[in-house]
N, C-alpha and C positions, 0 to 999 in steps of 0.2 A: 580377020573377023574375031579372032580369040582377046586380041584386047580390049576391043570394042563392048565383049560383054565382060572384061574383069575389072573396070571401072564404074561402071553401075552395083554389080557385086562387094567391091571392096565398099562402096558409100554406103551399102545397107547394112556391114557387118560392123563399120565404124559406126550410124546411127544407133545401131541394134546397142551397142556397149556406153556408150553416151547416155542411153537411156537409163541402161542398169548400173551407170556407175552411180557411188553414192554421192549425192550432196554435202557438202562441208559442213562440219559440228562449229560452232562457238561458243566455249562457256567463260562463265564469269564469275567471279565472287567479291561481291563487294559489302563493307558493314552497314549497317543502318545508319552510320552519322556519314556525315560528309568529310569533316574530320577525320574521320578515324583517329578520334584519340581518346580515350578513357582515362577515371580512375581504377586504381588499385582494389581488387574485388571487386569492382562494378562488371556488368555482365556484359558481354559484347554480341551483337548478334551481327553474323555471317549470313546473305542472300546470295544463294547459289540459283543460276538459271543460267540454261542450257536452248540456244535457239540450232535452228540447222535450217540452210540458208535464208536466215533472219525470218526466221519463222520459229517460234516458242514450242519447243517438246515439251510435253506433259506425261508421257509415258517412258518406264524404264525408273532407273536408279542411278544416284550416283554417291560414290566414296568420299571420305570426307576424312582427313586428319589434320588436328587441334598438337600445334606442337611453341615452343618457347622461340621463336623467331628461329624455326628450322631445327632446333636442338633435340633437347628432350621433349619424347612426346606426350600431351595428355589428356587426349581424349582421341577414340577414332569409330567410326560406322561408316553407315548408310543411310540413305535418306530416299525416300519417294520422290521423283518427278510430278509435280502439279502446276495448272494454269496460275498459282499464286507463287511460284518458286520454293524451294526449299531454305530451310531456315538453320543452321548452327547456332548453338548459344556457348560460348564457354569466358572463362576469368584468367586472371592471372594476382596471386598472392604478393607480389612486387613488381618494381619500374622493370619497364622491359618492350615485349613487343609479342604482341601475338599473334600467330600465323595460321591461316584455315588453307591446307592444299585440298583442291578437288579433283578427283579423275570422274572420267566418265565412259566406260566400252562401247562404242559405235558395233552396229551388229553383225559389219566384217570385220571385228576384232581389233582394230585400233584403237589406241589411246590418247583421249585429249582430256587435256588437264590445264587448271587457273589455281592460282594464288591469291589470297586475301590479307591486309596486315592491319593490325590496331594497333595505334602508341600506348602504352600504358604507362601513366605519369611520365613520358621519358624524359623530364626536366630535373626528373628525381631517380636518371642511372648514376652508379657511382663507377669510379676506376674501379677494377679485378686487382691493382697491386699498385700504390704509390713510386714515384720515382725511384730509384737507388740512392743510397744517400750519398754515393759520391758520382752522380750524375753530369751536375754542373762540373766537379773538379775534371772529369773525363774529358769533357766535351772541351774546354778552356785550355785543357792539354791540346787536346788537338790543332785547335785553332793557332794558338802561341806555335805548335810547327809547322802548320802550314803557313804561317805568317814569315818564316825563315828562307820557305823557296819563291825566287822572285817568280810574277807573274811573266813573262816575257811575253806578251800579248804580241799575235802573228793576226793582224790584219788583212783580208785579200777581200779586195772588191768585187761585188756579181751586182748581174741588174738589177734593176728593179722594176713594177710596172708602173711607179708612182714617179713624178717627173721631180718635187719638190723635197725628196729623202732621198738618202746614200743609204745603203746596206753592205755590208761585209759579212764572211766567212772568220768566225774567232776564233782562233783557238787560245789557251791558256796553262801554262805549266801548272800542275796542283799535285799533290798527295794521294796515292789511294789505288794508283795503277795505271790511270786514265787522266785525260786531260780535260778539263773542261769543252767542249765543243759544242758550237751553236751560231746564229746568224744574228747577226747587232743591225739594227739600224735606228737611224737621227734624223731630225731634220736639216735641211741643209741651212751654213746660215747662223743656226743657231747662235745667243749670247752667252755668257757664262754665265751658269749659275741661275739659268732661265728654264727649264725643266726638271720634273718630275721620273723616276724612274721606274720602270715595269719588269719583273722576271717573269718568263712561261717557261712551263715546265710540263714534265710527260706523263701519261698514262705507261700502262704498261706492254710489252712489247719493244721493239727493237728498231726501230728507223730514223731518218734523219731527222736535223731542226727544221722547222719553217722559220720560213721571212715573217719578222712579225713587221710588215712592212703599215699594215691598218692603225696600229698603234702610235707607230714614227709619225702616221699622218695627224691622229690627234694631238700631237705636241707632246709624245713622250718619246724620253732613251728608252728602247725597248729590245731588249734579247731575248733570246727564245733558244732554250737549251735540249738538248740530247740528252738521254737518262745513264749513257754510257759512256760518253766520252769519247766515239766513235765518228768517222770521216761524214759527212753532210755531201748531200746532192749525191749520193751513190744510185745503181739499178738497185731495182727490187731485190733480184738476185743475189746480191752480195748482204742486203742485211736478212734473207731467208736464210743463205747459209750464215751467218752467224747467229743467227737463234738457233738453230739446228747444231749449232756447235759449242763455239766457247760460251754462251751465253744464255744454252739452252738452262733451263731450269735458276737461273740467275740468282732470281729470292730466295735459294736456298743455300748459295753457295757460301759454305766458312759460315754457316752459323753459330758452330760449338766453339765461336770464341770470339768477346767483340771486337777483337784486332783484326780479325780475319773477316768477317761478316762482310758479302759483298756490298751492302749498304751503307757501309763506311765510307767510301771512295763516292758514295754516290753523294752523301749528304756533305763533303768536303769540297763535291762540284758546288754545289747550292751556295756555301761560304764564299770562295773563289769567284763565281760568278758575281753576285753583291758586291764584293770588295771593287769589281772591276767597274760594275755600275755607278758606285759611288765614288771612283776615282775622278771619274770623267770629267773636263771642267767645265760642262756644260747644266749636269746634275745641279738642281737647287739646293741641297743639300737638308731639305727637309722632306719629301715625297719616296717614298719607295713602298712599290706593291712585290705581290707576287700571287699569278693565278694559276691552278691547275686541275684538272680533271682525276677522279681513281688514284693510282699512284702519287697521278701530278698533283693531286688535293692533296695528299698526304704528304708530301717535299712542301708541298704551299705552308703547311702549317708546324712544319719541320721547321722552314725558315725562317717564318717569324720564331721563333723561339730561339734561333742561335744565333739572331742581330735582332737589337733594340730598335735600330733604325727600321725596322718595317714597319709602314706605318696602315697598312691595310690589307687585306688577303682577301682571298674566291676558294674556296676549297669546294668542287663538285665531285660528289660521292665518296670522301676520300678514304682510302686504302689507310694502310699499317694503324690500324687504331685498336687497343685492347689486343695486344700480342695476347696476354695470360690470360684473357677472361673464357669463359666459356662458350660464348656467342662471341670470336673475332671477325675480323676484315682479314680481304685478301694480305699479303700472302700466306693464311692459315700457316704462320712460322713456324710453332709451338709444335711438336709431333708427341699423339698418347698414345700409350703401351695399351695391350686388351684389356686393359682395368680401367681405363681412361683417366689412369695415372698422366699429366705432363711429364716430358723430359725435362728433367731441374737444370741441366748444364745449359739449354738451349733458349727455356723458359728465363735464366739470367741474363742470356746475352740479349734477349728481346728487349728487354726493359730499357736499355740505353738508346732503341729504335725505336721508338713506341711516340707516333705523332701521340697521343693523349699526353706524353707525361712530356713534351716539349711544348705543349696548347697553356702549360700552368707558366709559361716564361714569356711570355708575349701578353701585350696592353693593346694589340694593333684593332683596327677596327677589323669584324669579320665577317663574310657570308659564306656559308655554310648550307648545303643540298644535301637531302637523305631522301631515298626512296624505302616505301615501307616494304616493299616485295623483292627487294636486291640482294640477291642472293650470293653478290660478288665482296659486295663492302654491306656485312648487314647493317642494319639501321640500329640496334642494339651498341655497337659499334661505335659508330659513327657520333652517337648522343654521349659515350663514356667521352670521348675528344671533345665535342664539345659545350659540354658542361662545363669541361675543366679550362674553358680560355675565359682571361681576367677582361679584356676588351668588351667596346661595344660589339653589339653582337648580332647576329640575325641566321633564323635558322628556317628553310625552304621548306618544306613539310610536303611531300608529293606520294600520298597514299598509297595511287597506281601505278608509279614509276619503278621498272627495273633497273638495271646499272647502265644510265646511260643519259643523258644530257637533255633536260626539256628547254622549251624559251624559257620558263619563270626565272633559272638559273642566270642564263644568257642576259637578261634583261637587267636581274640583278646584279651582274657581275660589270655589266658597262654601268650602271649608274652608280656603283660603287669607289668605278674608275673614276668618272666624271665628279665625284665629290673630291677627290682628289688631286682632280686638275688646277692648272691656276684659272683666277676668276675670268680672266679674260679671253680663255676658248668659248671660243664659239661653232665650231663647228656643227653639223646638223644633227648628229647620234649624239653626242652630247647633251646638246639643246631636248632632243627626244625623251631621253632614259634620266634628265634631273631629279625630277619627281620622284622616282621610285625608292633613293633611298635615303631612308629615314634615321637607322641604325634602332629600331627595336624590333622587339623579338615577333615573327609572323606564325603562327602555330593555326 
C-alpha cells in the first residue's frame, strides 16, 4: 500500500514546484536603426526590453553600461522598466563601435544580460600601428627557406561519399615544426590546367581536417588544412589530450620573439599548402581562393597577402586583426602591466602577425563578416583589417551576431566561389548563390 500513496504524493510536490518555479527572463537591446551604424558624435539610441516568457515586463530595473566596443567605459546607470522600453542615448568622439551591455536581476537573484553594438563610421577605423618596415623583407626571408625544403608530398587514399572525386590524406614537409596536414581532393578525370583552386582553413581549437569533398564536386582542387600540422582522422580523445597538452595555450607560445612565435610555423603551413595547390597539373593556374572562419578568417587573409596568386578570399569573423590596438581580436597577444602599459617586446613580435598589416599586400577580391556584439574577434577589429585590403571588397554587417557563422556569410561565401569558377559549371549551388555577388561594399 505505501507506494501506492507515494506516487500521488511525489506528483503534487513536483506540480507544487512547477508552479513556483520561475518563468524565463529574455532581454534585448537593440538601437533604433536597423543599421546600426552612425556617424561620429551622432547620438545612438539603445532599446532595452525585457519580456518573461514572451510576455513584456514593465516593472523593476535594469543596468546599463555605454563602453568603446567593451573597452573603456563611458557611461553607466539604471533605467526604469515600462510598457514603451527603456531607452539609452550615448556617442562616440571617433570611428569605432559602441557597446550598450544590460543586466537585468530576476527576483530569485539570477542574472540575465543582452548586448547592443553601433558602427561608428567604421569605414573610417584606422590601423593602431603600420606594418614594420621590414616586414615584407621578414616574410620573403622566410618564404626563400622554405622554398629550399622539398615538399615530398605523402599521398594516402580514404573514401569518399562522392562517387565522381578521389580524396587523399596529405601530408607535406615544411618549416616551423609541423608539417603541413590536411585531406586534398579532385575530381576524377580531370584535364590539365582545367580547375580552379580552394584553400580551407581552421578556426581555433585543435582537431582534424575535413574532406572538402563539396567543393571537389563543384570542379575545384580543394584542401582543407589542420591549423597544426597534426595527424587527421584521430578519436576525439587524442586531439583533447593535445590541447590539454602541447598545444594547450598555443597563441601564446614563443611570442617574445618572432622566430619563436608559434604562429610562424602556422603561417608557413598556409605558404606550403598553396605552393602544393598550384603545383598541381590540373590547377588553371589563374583561380586560387582561400576561406576561413575566426582564426581560419584571419590565415584567409594571411594568405592572400603572402601569395599574389590569391585571387579571392571568405574571411568569417576573423581573428589576429589589430595585435596593438586597443580594442584587439582573439588572440588578445599583446599582454598590459597594471598601468595598461603594452609589453613592447611582444607588442613588436605582433606586428609581423597582424592579418591587418598583411590585408595592405593583397588586390584579391574579398568577403569579409563582422558581428557588432563579438566579443571573441570584436568588430572594432575586424574593420582596422579591413579597411586596410587594396581589393574589391565586401563587408557582412550583422548587428546581432556574436562569434559565429550566419547564412548571410554562408551565402556570400559560395557566390563568391562561384564568380570564381569557370564559366561553364553548372552545377545547382552555383546556379543558386550567382547573384549574390557583386563585389561592392553592403553596410
Amino acid at each position: 500500500m505505501r507506494h501506492k500513496l507515494f506516487y500521488p504524493f511525489f506528483a503534487i510536490l513536483l506540480a507544487a514546484f512547477s508552479i513556483g518555479a520561475e518563468k524565463p527572463y529574455t532581454l534585448n537591446v537593440v538601437t533604433d536603426r536597423q543599421d546600426a551604424l552612425y556617424h561620429v558624435n551622432e547620438t545612438v539610441s539603445f532599446v532595452i526590453s525585457l519580456q518573461q516568457d514572451k510576455e513584456t515586463v514593465t516593472a523593476g530595473e535594469v543596468a546599463y553600461v555605454l563602453t568603446n566596443d567593451g573597452e573603456d567605459e563611458i557611461a553607466k546607470g539604471t533605467l526604469p522598466l515600462s510598457a514603451d522600453s527603456a531607452r539609452v542615448t550615448g556617442t562616440l568622439d571617433k570611428p569605432g563601435f559602441l557597446r550598450c551591455e544590460a543586466q537585468f536581476i530576476t527576483p530569485d537573484g539570477k542574472k540575465v544580460s543582452a548586448l547592443g553594438g553601433a558602427g561608428i563610421d567604421p569605414l573610417l577605423i584606422k590601423p593602431s600601428l603600420p606594418p614594420p618596415d621590414d616586414f615584407d623583407a621578414f616574410w620573403e626571408g622566410k618564404k626563400a627557406a622554405l622554398a629550399e625544403v622539398p615538399m615530398n608530398a605523402r599521398l594516402t587514399p580514404v573514401a569518399t561519399s562522392t562517387e565522381n572525386i578521389e580524396c587523399f590524406d596529405l601530408q607535406l614537409d615544411c618549416l616551423g615544426g609541423a608539417p603541413v596536414s590536411g585531406y586534398f581532393a579532385r575530381p576524377k578525370g580531370a584535364t590539365a590546367k582545367s580547375l580552379p583552386a580552394l584553400l580551407t582553413v581552421h578556426g581555433a581549437g585543435v582537431r582534424s581536417a575535413n574532406k572538402p569533398e563539396r567543393y571537389a564536386a563543384r570542379g575545384l582542387l580543394a584542401l582543407d588544412i589542420n591549423a597544426h600540422g597534426i595527424p587527421n582522422g584521430q578519436s576525439e580523445a587524442y586531439y583533447d589530450e593535445l590541447a590539454a597538452g602541447r598545444l594547450k595555450d598555443y597563441r601564446y607560445q614563443g611570442r617574445e620573439n618572432r622566430e619563436t612565435y608559434y604562429f610562424l610555423g602556422m603561417y608557413l603551413r598556409l605558404i606550403r599548402a598553396m605552393a602544393f595547390l598550384t603545383a598541381q597539373p590540373e590547377w588553371n593556374g589563374t583561380e586560387l581562393i582561400v576561406c576561413g572562419s575566426s582564426q581560419g578568417g584571419g590565415q584567409a587573409i594571411v594568405a592572400a597577402g603572402l601569395d599574389t596568386r590569391v585571387t579571392a578570399f571568405a574571411a568569417n569573423v576573423p581573428a589576429m586583426c589589430d595585435h596593438t590596438g586597443r580594442v584587439n581580436g582573439w588572440p588578445r597577444l599583446v599582454p598590459h602591466d597594471d598601468t595598461g602599459k603594452p609589453d613592447p617586446q611582444i607588442t613588436e613580435t605582433a606586428r609581423y602577425f597582424d592579418a591587418m598589416n598583411f590585408a595592405t599586400r593583397t588586390r584579391a577580391d574579398a568577403v569579409v563578416s563582422v558581428g557588432f556584439i563579438d566579443n571573441t574577434c570584436r568588430p572594432t577589429s575586424v574593420y582596422a583589417a579591413y579597411n586596410n585590403l587594396q581589393g574589391k571588397k565586401r563587408i557582412i554587417n550583422e548587428p546581432r551576431m556574436t562569434h559565429t557563422t550566419w547564412p548571410s556569410f554562408t551565402k556570400a561565401q559560395d557566390a563568391l566561389i562561384a564568380a570564381h569558377l569557370p564559366v561553364t559549371a553548372t552545377t545547382h549551388d552555383v546556379v543558386h548563390v550567382s547573384g549574390v555577388w557583386n563585389g561592392t561594399l553592403t553596410l
